[in-house]
MDTraj code that builds the backbone (N, CA, C; nanometers):
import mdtraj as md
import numpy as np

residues = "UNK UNK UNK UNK UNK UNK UNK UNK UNK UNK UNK UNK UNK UNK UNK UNK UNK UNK UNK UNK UNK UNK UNK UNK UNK UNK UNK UNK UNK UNK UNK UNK UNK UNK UNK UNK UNK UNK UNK UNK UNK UNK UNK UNK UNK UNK UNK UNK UNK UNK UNK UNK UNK UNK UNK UNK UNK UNK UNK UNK UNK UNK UNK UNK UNK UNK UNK".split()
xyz = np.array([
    [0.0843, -0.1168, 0.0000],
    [0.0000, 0.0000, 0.0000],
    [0.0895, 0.1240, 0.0000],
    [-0.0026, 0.2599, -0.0725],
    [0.1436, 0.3067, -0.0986],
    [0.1066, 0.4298, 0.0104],
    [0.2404, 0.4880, 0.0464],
    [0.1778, 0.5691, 0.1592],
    [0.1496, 0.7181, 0.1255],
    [0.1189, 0.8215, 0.1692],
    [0.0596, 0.9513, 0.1126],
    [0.0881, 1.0443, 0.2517],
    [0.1757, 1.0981, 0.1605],
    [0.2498, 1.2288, 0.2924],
    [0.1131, 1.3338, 0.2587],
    [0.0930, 1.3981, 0.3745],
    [-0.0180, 1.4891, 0.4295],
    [0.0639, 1.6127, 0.4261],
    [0.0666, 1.7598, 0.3395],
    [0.0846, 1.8659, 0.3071],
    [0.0232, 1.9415, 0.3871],
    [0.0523, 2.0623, 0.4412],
    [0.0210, 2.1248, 0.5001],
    [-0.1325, 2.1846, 0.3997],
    [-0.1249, 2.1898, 0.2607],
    [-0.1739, 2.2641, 0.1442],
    [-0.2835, 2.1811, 0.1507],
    [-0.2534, 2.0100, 0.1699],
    [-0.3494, 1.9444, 0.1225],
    [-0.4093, 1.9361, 0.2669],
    [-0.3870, 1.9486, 0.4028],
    [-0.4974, 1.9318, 0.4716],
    [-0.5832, 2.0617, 0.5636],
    [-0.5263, 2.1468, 0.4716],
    [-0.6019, 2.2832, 0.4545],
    [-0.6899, 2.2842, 0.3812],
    [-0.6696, 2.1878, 0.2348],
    [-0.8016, 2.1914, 0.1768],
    [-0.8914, 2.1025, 0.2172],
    [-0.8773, 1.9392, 0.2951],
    [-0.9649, 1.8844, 0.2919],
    [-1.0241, 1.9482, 0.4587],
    [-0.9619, 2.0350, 0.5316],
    [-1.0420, 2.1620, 0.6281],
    [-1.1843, 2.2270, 0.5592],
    [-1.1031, 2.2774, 0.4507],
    [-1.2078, 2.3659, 0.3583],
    [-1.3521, 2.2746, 0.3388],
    [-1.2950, 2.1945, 0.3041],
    [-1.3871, 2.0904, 0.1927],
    [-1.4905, 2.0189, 0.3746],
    [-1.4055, 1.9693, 0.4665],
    [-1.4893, 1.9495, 0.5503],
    [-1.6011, 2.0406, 0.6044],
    [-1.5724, 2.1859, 0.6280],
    [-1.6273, 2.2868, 0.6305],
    [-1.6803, 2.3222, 0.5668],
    [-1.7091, 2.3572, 0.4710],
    [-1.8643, 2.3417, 0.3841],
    [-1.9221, 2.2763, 0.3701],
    [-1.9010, 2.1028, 0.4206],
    [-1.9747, 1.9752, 0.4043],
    [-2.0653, 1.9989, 0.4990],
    [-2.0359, 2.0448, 0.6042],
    [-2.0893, 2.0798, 0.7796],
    [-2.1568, 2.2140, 0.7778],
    [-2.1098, 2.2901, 0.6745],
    [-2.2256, 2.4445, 0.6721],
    [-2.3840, 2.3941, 0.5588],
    [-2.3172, 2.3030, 0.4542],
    [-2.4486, 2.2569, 0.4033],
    [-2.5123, 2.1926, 0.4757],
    [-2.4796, 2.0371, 0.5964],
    [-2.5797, 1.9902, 0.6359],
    [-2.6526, 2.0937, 0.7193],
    [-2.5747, 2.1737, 0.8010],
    [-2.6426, 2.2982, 0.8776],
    [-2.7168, 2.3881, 0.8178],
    [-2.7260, 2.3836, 0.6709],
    [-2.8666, 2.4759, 0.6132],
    [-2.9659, 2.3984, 0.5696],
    [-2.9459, 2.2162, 0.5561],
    [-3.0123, 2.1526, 0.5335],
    [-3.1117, 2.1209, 0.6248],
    [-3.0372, 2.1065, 0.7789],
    [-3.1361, 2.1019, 0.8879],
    [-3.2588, 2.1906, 0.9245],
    [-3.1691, 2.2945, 0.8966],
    [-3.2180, 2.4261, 0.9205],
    [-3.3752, 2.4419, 0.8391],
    [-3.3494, 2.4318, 0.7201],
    [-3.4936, 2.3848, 0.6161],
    [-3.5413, 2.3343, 0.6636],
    [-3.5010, 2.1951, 0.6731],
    [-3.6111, 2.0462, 0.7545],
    [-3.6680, 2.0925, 0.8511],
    [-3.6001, 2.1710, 0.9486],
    [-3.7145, 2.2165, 1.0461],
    [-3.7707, 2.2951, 1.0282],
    [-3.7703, 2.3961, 0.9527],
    [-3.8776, 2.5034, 0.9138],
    [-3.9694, 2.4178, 0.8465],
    [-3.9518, 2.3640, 0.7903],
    [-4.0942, 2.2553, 0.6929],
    [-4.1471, 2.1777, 0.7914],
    [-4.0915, 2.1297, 0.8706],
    [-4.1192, 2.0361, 0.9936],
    [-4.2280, 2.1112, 1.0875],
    [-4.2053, 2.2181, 1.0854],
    [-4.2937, 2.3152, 1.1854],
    [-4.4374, 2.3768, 1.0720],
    [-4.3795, 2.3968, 0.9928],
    [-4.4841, 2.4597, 0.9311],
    [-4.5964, 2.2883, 0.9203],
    [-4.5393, 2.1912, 0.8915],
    [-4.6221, 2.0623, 0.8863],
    [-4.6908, 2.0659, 1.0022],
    [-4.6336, 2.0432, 1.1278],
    [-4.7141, 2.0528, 1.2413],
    [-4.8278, 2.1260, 1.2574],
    [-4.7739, 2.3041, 1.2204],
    [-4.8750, 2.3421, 1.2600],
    [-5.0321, 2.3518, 1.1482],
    [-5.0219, 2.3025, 1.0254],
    [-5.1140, 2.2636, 0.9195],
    [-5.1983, 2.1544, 1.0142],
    [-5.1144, 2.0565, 1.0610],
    [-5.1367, 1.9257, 1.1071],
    [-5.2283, 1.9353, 1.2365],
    [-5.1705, 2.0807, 1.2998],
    [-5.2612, 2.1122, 1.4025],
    [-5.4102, 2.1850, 1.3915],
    [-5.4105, 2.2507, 1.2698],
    [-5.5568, 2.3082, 1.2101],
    [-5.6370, 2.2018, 1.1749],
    [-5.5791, 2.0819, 1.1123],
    [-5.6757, 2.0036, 1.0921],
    [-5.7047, 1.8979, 1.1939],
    [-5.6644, 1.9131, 1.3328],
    [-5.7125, 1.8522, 1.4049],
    [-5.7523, 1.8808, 1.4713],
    [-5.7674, 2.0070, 1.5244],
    [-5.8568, 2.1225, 1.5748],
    [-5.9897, 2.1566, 1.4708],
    [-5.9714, 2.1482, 1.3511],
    [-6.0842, 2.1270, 1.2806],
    [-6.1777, 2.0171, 1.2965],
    [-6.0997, 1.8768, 1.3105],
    [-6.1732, 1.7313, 1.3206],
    [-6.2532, 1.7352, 1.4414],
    [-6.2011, 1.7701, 1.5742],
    [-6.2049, 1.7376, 1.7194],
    [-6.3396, 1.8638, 1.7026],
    [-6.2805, 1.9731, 1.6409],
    [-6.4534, 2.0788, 1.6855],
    [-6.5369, 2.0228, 1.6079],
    [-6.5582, 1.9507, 1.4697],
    [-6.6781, 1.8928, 1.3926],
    [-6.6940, 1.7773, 1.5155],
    [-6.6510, 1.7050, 1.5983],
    [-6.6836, 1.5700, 1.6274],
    [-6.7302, 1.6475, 1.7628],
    [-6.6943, 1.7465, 1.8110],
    [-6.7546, 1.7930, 1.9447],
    [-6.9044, 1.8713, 1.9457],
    [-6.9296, 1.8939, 1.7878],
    [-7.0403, 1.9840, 1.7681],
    [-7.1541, 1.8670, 1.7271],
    [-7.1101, 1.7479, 1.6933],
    [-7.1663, 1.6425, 1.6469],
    [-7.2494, 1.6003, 1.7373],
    [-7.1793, 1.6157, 1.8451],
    [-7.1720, 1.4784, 1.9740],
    [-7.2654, 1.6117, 2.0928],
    [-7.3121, 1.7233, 2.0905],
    [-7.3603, 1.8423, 2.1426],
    [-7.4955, 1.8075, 2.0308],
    [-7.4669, 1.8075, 1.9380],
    [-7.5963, 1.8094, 1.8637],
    [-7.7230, 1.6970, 1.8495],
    [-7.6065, 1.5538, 1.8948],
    [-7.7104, 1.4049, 1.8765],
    [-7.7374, 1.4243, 2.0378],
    [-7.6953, 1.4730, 2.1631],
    [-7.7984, 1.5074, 2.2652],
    [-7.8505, 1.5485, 2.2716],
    [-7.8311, 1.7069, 2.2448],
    [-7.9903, 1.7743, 2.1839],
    [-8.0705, 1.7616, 2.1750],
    [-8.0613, 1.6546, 2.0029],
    [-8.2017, 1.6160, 1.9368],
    [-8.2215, 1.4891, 1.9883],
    [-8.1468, 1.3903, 2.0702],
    [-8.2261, 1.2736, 2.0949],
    [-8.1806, 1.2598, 2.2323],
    [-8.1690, 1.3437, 2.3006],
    [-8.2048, 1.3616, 2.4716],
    [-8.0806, 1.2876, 2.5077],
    [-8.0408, 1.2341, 2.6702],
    [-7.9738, 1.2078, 2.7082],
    [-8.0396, 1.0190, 2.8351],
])
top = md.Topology()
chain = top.add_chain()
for i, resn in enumerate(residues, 1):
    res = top.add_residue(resn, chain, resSeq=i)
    for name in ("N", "CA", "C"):
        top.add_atom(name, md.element.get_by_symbol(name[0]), res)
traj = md.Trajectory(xyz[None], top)
């Protein structure tokens, strides 16, 4: 195996190269959770939507057919 002397030049660049690998996943996250939140809170209208139709449902069949 052949061996590979490490340059000061060359492990400055693979610095570089690590460092932007680590600033992209960090804007990648960064997205995912903004979409992640905005999902939730969609996720939360429509279940606040479901729960008040099923609570107005369930108010309305006592009503009309007593208790």
């Amino acid at each position: 195996m052949e061996r590979v002397a490490w340059t000061d030049e060359r492990l400055d660049d693979m610095s570089r190269r690590m460092d932007a690998g680590f600033d992209r996943l960090d804007r990648d996250f960064r997205e995912l959770r903004i979409e992640l939140r905005e999902e939730i809170k969609e996720l939360r209208v429509h279940i606040n939507r479901v729960s008040g139709g099923l609570m107005v449902g369930v108010i309305a069949t006592v009503f009309l057919h007593g208790s």
